[in-house]
C-alpha positions, 0 to 999 in steps of 0.5 A: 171223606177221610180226614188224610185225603182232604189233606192230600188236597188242600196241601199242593193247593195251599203250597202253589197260593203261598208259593206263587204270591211270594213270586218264587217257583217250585223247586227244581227235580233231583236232577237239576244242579243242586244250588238251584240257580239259574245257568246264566250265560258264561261271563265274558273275560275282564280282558279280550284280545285286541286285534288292533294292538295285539294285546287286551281290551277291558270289556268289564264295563261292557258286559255290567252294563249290559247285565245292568240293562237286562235285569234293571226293569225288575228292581223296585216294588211290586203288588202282586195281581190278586187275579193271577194267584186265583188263576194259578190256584185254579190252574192246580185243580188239573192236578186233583180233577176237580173244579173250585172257586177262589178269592183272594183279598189282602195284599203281597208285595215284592219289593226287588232291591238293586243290591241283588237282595229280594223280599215279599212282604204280606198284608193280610192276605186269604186265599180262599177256595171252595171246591166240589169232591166227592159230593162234598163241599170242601172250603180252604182258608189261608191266611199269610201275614209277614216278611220273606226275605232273601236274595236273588239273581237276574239274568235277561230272562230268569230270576233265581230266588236262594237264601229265602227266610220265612222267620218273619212269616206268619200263616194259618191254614183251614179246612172245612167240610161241609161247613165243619171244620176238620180236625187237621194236623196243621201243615203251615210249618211244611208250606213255609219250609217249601216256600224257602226252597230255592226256584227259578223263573222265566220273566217278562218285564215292560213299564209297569207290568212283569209276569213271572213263571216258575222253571220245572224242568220237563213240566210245562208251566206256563198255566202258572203264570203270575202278574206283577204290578209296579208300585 
């Protein structure tokens, strides 16, 4: 296999592990609005007509607590479920058409502070995956260590991650085939410079439990599901 083409595929594989362990989703198409956040409803007015006195009632506190209820099951720490980021990784292989196996050992946790700041917090994890393509035996080694930082908004449905930092982020990504490791040009510069870009998740929160999935518009992403566990 030539060297370019066993890059072209371990790139989108090595990009959907970091990416979705970081809990932060693909950037949005040219198309989409250009600060990459999610439209979030109209605020309501800080004062609405009172029918009553013909004059405005403050509903200011209405709507923060309303906001406060929808979005406060997400604040606190998060592990990231090792299961969920080898399903997604797996999931990618739809785009290559090819069937692989993977591991991932090592932790990422997200931490979602109330300030509206967010950060994602790497111990040690590898994702691993072997693959079978073109009658070779392809092997993939990423390993991440380090803080992403940044921050976000939440309504009851999406979160939007913008202003992400990847300076305290270490990562080193391997490609071997065959068992040799090939002399590749290293693209973990590339994969945290994706990994800063601003994405949108729809969200599910219950307890203990949240599941994330990444916003593309026009792509069903559902496939791409990523499970948190409160820590």
């Amino acid at each position: 296999m030539h060297p370019t083409r066993a890059r072209a595929l371990l790139a989108p594989l090595a990009a959907a592990a970091l990416l979705l362990a970081a809990c932060s989703g693909p950037a949005p198409d040219d198309d989409a609005p250009s600060s990459g956040r999610a439209q979030e409803s109209p605020a309501a007015p800080d004062k609405a007509a009172d029918p009553d006195k013909g004059g405005s009632a403050d509903v200011s506190a209405d709507v923060s607590a309303d906001v406060s209820a929808a979005s406060s099951c997400i604040v606190g720490e998060w592990l990231t479920d090792p299961a969920s980021i080898e399903a997604v990784t797996i999931a990618s292989a739809g785009l290559i058409g090819t069937e692989m196996k993977v591991v991932v050992t090592g932790d990422s946790i997200v931490t979602f502070a109330a300030d509206g700041t967010i950060s994602t917090s790497y111990v040690d994890q590898v994702v691993e995956f072997t693959a079978a393509v073109e009658g070779q035996e392809m092997r993939g080694v990423t390993r991440a260590n380090g803080l992403i930082t940044g921050s976000y908004t939440a309504t009851d449905t999406e979160i939007t991650q913008f202003d992400l930092d990847t300076s305290g982020m270490t990562m080193q990504t391997e490609i071997y085939l065959d068992g040799e490791l090939m002399d590749l040009p290293d693209s973990s510069q590339d994969l945290l410079a994706a990994s800063e870009a601003e994405g949108t998740l729809t969200f599910t929160c219950s307890g203990n439990q949240m599941q994330t999935v990444p916003v593309v518009p026009g792509v069903d992403t559902s496939a791409y599901a990523t499970v948190l566990h409160r820590l």
